[in-house]
N, C-alpha and C positions, 0 to 999 in steps of 0.2 A: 573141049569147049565148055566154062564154065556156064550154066543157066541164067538168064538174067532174073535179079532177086525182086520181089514186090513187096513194097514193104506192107507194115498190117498197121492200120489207123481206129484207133476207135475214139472216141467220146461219151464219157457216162456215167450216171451216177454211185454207180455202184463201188465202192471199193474193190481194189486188185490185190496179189497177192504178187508180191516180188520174185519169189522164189517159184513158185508155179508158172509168173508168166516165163522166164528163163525158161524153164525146163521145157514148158513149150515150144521153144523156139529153139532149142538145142537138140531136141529129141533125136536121134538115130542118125546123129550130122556128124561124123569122125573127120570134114573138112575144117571144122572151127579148133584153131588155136588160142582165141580171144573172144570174150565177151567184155563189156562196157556196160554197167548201168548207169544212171543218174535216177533219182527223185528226189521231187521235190516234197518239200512238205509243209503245212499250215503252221507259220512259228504264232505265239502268243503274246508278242509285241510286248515284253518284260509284262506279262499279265494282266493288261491291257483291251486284248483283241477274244470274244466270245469266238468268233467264228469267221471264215472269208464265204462269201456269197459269189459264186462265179456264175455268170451268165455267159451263152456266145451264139451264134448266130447258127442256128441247124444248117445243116449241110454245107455251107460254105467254109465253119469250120473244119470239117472232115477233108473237106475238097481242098483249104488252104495248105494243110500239115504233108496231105498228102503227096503235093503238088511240091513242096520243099523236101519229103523224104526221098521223092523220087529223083530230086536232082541231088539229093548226098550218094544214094546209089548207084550215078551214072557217074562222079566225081571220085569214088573210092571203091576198089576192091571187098566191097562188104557182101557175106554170105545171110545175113539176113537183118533187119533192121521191124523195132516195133515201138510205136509210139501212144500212150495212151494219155489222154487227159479227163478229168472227172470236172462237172457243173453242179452245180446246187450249193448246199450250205457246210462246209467242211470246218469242224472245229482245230485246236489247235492239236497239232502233233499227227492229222488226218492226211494220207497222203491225197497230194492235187494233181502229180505230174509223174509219169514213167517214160523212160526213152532205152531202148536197150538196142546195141549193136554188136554185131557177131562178125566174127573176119579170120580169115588165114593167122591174121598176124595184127599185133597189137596196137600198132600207130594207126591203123585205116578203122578200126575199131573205134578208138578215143577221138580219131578226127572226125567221123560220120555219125557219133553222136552228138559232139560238141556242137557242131555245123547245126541237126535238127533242135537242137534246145535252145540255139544263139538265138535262131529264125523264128520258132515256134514261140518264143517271147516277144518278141517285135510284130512278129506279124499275123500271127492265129488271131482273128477276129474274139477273144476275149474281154471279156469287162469285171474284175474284181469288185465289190462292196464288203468294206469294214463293218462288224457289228460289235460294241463294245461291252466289257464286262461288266460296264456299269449301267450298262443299258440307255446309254446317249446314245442320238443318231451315230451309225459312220458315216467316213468317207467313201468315197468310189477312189479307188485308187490309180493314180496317174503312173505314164507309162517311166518310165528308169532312162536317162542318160547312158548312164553303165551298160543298159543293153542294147541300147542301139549301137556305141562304141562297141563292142563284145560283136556283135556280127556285120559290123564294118571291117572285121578283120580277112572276112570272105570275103 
């Protein structure tokens, strides 16, 4: 009888390191045939964008992600699942977003990450602000069509 997995949520400012978190969540596990990353990262809006400013709601944020990774882990066969997102002022090329998922086997992997980054877009209580190169106000960035389409698929 397999354990059941709990996934690990954090929110923070700090920069992550991809390969470190992996290794952490792989460590001395000879059940994982697949790992899945995604991140996301600050693009520069054709050189345009100084930085994205993310804000989000303490604890609810934590409490939303985690409330969605825990139904990707009751929906797929996944041996471990980790989701981080960083707040404050991230320049471009800075990573915002990590989601890594670990599984027997490669499809439950790919779908139980996709699932957390469809969700964790639409619906983690975040709020982007633009700050421009040129030093004009930004904007607060609106939510994407694309991603509500994108986890309407679930």
């Amino acid at each position: 009888m397999t354990m059941p997995v709990d996934p690990v949520v954090r929110i923070q400012a700090e920069d992550f390191d991809l390969a470190e978190e992996v290794a952490k969540l792989t460590a001395g596990r000879g059940d994982i045939g697949a790992v899945v990353t995604f991140s996301g990262l600050c693009r520069d809006e054709a050189g345009t964008l100084a930085a994205l400013e993310l804000e989000h709601y303490p604890g609810m944020a934590e409490a939303e992600i985690l409330r969605i990774a825990r139904q990707a882990v009751e929906r797929w066969p996944l041996s471990g699942l980790l989701a981080i997102h960083r707040h404050g002022r991230i320049g471009p090329g800075g990573n915002i977003v990590l989601v890594v998922a670990t599984s027997a086997h490669r499809q439950a992997a790919f779908e139980g990450a996709s699932f957390l980054m469809d969700f964790l877009k639409t619906r983690a209580p975040f709020w982007k602000k633009e700050h421009r190169a040129d030093g004009t106000e930004g904007q607060w960035v609106d939510a994407r069509d694309a991603d509500d389409r994108a986890a309407s698929r679930w």
